[in-house]
Backbone bond lengths (Angstrom), bond angles and torsions (degrees), N, CA, C in turn:
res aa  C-N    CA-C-N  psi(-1)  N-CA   C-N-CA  omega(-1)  CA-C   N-CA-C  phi
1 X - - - 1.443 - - 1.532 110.14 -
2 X 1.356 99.64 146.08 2.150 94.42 169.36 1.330 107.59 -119.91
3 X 1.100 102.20 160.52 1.398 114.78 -167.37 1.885 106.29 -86.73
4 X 1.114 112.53 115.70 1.169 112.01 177.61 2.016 137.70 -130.49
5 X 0.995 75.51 27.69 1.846 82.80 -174.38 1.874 104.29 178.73
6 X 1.420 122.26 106.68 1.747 96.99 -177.93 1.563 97.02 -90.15
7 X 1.270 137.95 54.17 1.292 131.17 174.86 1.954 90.23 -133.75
8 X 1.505 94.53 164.48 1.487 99.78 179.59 1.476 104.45 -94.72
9 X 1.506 118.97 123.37 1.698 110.76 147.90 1.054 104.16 -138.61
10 X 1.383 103.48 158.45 1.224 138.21 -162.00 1.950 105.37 -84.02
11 X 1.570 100.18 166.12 1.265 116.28 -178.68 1.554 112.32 13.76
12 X 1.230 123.67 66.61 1.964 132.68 166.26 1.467 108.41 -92.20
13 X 1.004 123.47 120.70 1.369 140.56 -154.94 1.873 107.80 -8.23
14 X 1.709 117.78 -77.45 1.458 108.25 179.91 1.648 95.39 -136.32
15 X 1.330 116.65 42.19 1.640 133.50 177.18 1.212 118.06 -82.64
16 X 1.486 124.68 128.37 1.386 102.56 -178.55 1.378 89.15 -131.50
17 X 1.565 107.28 166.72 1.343 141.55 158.07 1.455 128.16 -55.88
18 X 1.666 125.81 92.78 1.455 113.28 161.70 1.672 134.69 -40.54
19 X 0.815 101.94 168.62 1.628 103.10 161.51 1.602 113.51 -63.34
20 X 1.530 131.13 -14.19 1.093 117.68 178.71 1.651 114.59 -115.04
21 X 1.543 112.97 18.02 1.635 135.91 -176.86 1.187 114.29 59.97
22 X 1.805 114.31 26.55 1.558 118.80 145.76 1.431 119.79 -45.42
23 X 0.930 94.73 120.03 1.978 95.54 169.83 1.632 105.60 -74.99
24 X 1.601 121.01 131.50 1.170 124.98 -172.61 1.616 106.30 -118.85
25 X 1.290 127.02 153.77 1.267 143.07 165.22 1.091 115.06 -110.19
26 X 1.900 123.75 145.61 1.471 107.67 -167.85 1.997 87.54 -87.46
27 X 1.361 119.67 159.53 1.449 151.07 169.24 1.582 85.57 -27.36
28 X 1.242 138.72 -60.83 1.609 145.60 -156.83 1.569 97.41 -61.63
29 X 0.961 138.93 -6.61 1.361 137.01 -168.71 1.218 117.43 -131.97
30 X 1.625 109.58 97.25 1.320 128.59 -171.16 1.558 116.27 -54.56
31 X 0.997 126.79 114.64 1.950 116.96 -169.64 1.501 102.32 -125.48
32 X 1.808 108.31 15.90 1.442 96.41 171.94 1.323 128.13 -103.36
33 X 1.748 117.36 95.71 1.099 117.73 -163.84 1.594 91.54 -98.40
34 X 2.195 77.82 156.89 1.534 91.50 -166.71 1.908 99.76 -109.81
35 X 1.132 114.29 145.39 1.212 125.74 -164.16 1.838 120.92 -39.09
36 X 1.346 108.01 -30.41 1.640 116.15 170.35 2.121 102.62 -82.19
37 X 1.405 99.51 -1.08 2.086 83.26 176.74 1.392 90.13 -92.46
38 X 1.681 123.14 -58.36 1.062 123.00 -176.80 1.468 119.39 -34.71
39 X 1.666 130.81 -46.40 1.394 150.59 174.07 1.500 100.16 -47.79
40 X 1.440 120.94 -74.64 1.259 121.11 162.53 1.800 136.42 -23.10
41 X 1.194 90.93 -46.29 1.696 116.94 172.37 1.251 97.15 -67.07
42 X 0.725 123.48 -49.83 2.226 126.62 -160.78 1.595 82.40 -83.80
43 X 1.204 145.95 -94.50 1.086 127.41 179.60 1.139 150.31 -29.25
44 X 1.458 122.57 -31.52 1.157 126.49 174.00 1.582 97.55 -106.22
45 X 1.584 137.90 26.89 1.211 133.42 150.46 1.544 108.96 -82.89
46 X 1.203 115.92 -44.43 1.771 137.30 -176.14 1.311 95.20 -61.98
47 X 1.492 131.20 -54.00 1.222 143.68 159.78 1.667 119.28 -11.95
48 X 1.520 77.93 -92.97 1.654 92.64 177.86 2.095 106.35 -46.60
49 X 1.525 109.70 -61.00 1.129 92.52 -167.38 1.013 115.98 -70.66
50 X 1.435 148.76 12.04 1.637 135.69 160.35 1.544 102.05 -66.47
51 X 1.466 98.66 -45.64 1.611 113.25 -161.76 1.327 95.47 -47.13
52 X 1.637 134.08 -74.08 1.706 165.57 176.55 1.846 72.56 -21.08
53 X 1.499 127.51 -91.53 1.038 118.71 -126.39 1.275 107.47 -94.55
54 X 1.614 115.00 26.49 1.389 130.19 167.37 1.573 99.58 -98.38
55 X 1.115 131.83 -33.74 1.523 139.13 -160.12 1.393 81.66 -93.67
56 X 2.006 82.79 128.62 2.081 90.54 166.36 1.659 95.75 -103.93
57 X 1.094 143.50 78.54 1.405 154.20 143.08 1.510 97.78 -118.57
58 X 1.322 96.95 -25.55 2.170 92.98 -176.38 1.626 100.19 -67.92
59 X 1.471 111.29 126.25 1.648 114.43 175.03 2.023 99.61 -55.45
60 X 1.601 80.00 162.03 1.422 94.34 179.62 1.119 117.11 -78.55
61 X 1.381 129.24 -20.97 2.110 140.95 156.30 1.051 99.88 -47.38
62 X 1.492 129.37 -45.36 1.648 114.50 -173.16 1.410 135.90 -104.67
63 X 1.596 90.82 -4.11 1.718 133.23 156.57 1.790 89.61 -56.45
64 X 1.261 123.60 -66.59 1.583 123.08 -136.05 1.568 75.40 -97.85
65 X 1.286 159.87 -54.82 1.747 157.09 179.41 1.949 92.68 -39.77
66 X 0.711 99.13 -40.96 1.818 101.97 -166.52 1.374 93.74 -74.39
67 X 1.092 125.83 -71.10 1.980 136.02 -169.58 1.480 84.88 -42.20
68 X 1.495 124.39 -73.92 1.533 139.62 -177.73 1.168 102.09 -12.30
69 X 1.417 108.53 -82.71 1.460 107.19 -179.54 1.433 143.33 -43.07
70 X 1.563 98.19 -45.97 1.672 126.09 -174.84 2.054 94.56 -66.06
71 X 1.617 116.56 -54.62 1.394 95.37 175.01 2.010 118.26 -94.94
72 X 0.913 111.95 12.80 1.958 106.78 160.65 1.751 87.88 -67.18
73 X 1.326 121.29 -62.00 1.898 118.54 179.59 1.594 89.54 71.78
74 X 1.531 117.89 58.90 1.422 118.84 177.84 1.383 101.57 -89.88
75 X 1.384 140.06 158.14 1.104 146.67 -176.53 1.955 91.68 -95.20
76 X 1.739 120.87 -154.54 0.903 107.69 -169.71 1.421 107.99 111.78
77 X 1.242 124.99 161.54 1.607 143.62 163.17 1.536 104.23 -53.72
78 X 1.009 131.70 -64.79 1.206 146.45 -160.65 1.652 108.92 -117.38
79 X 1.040 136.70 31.78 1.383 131.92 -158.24 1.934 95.89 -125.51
80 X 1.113 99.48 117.33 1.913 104.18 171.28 1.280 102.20 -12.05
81 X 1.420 127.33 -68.36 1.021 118.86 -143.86 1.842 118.18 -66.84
82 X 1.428 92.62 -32.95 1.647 104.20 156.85 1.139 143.32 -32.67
83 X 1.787 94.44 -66.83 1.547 121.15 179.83 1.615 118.06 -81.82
84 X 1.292 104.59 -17.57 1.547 103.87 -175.09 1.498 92.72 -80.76
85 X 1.116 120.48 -33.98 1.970 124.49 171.67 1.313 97.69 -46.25
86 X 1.507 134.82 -89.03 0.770 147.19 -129.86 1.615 103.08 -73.68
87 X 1.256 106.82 -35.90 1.901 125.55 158.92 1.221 101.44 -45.42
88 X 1.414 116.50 -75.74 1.634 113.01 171.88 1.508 134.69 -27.19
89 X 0.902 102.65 -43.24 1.656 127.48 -161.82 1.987 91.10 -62.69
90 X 1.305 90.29 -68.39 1.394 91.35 174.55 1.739 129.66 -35.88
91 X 1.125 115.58 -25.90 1.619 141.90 179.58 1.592 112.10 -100.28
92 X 0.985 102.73 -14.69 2.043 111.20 164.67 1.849 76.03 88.43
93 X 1.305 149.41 34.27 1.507 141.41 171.69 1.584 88.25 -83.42
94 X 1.439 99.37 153.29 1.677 138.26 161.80 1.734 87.55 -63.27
95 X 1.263 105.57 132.29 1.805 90.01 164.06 1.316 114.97 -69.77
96 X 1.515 135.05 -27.53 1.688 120.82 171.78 1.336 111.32 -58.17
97 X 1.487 112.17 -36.43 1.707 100.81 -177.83 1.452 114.42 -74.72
98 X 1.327 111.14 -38.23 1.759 103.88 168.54 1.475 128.85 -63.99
99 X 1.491 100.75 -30.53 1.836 91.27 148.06 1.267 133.35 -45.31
100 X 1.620 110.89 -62.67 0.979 128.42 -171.26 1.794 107.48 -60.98
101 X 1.247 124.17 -34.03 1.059 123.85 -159.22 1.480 91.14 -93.13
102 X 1.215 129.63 -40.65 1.672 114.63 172.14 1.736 129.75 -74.90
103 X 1.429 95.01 -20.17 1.469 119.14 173.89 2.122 97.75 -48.63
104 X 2.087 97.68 -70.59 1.527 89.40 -174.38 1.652 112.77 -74.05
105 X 1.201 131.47 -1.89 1.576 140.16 168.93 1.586 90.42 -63.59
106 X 1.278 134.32 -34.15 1.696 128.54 -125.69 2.426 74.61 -109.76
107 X 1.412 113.52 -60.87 1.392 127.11 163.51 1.251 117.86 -37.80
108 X 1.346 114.84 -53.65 1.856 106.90 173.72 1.217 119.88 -51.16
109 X 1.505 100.17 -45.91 1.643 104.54 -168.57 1.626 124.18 -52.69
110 X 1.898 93.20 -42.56 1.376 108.77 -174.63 1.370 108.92 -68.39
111 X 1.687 119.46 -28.18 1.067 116.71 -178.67 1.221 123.57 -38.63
112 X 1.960 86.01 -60.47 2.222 106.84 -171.78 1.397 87.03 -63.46
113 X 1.518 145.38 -56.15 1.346 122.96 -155.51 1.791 113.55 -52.32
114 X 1.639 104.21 -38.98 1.614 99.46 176.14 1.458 116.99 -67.09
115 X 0.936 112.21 -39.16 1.927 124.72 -175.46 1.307 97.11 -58.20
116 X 1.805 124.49 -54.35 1.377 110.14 -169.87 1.619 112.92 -74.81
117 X 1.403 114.98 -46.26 1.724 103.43 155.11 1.295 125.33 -24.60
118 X 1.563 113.74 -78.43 1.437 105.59 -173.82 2.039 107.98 -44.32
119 X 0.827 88.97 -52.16 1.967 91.74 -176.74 1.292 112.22 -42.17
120 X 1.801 105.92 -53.07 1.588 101.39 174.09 1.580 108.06 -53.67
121 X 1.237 104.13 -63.72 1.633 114.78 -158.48 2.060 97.16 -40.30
122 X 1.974 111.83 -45.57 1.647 95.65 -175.57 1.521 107.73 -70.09
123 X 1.113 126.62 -17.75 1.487 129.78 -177.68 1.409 98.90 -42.54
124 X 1.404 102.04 -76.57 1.351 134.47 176.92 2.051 105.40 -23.40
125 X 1.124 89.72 -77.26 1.290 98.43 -156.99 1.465 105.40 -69.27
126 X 1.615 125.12 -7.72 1.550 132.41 164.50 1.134 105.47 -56.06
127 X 1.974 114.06 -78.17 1.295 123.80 178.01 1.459 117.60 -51.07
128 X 1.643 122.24 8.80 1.461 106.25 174.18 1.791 101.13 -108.67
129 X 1.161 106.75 -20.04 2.007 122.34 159.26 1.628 96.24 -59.70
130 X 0.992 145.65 -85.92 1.356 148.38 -170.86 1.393 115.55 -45.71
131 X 1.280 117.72 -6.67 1.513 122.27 -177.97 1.793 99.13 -103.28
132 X 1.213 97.07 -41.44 1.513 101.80 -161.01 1.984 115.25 -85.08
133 X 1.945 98.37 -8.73 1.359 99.00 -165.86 1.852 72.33 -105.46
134 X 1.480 162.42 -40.38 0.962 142.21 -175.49 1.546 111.04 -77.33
């Protein structure tokens, strides 16, 4: 077994719980990542979520979880502030400036998503005046 989580959760695919609420993996499940998959992972997490919170089919809960993340700018394995480095890196960026530079990329977006809401939402509520005065 490998040791994979020291917190308890529940139902993880066929993982079980020690006596001391190690999260376990059965032996069949390779968990030894090598430092360029992990790199990949951090990048193509930052990746995907610009992508998510560029797409307006992406709900607005996971619109505002994405922004969340991108400004907390927590360091960490997985934390923006990491991956937007490591994004950088690829572009010859300082990792503070590739934060910074995806941070206001990460703000614009949300901007147009509110601007085009409100627009839909007066659209909306015009054509429901024009229904109700004919």
């Amino acid at each position: 077994m490998h040791v994979l989580h020291r917190t308890p959760v529940k139902d993880w695919y066929t993982a079980e719980l020690d006596f001391e609420g190690t999260l376990l993996a059965p032996e069949y499940l390779d968990l030894d990542w090598n430092p360029e998959q992990i790199e990949l992972l951090q990048v193509n997490l930052l990746e995907a979520s610009m992508r998510d919170l560029a797409d307006p089919r992406t709900s607005q809960a996971t619109a505002e979880d994405i922004l969340s993340w991108v400004i907390e700018n927590r360091g960490g394995p997985f934390g923006f502030k990491t991956c937007a480095a490591l994004s950088g890196r690829q572009y010859g960026l300082e990792p503070e400036a590739a934060a910074e530079v995806i941070a206001e990329k990460a703000q614009e977006i949300m901007k147009r998503r509110f601007e085009h809401e409100q627009q839909h939402e007066q659209r909306s509520h015009i054509g429901t005046r024009r229904r109700e005065v004919a």
